[in-house]
C-alpha positions as CSV (number, residue, x, y, z in Angstrom):
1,X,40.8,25.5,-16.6
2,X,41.4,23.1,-13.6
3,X,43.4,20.0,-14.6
4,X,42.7,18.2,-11.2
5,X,41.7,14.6,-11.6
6,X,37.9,14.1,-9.7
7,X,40.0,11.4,-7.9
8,X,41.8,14.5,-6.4
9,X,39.0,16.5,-5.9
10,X,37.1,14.6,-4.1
11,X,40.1,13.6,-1.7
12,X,40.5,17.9,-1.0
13,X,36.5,17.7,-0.5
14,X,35.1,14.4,0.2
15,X,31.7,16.1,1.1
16,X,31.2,16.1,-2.5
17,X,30.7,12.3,-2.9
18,X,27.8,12.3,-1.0
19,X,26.1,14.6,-4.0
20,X,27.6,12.5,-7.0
21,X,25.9,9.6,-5.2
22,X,22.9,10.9,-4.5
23,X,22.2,12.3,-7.6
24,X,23.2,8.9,-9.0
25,X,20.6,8.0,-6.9
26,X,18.4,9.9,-8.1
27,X,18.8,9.0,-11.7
28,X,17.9,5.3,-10.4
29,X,15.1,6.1,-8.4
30,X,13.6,7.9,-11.9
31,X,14.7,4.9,-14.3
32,X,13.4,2.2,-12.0
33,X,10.2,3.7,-10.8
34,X,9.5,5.9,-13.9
35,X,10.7,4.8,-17.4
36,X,10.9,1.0,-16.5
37,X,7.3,1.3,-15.2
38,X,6.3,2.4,-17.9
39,X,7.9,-1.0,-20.2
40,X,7.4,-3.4,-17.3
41,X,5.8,-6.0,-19.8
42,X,8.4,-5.4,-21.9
43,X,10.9,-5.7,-18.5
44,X,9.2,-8.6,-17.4
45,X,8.8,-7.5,-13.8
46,X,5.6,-6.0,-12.6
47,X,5.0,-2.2,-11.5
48,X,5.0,-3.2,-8.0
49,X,8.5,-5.3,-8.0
50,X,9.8,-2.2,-9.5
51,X,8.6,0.5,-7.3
52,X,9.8,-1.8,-4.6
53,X,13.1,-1.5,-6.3
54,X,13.0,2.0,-6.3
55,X,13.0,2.4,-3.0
56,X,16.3,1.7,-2.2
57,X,18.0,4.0,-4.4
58,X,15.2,6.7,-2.7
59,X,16.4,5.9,0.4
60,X,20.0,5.8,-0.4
61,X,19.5,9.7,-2.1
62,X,17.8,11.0,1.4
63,X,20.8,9.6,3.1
64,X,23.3,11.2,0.9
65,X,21.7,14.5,0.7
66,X,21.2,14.8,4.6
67,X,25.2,13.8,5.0
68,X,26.3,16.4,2.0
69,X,24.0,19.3,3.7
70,X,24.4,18.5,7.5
71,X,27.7,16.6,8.1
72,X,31.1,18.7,8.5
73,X,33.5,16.9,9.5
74,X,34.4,13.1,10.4
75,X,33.0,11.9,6.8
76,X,34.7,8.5,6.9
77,X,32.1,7.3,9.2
78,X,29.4,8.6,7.4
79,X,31.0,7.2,3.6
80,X,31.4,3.7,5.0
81,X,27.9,3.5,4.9
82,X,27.4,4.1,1.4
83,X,29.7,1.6,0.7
């Protein structure tokens, strides 16, 4: 079993934090334009404010998948984004 911290795994292999975020992404994408849409009166925001909000995360996800699958070195300049 590997005792290394994620801290220290992601430092040896930083192209990895672009797929934790996007798929954090992606879980936001599917609670704001999915289950919230489905309890927007209960939310108090309409289906359209929330599919609006979706969007970001969305495009946040593309972003991180096209870094994690085309980017190979130099990721500082790609992770400052993100943040």
């Amino acid at each position: 079993m590997n005792n290394m911290s994620l801290q220290s795994q992601l430092a040896m292999n930083p192209k990895h934090l672009f797929l934790m975020d996007g798929i954090g992404a992606l879980v936001s994408v599917f609670l704001l334009g999915v289950v919230l849409v489905r309890f927007s009166e209960l939310v108090g925001l309409d289906e359209g404010t929330l599919l609006l909000l979706a969007s970001f995360p969305c495009i946040f996800a593309g972003y991180d998948f096209l870094c994690f699958f085309f980017v190979s070195e130099s990721y500082s300049r790609f992770i400052i984004i993100i943040v």
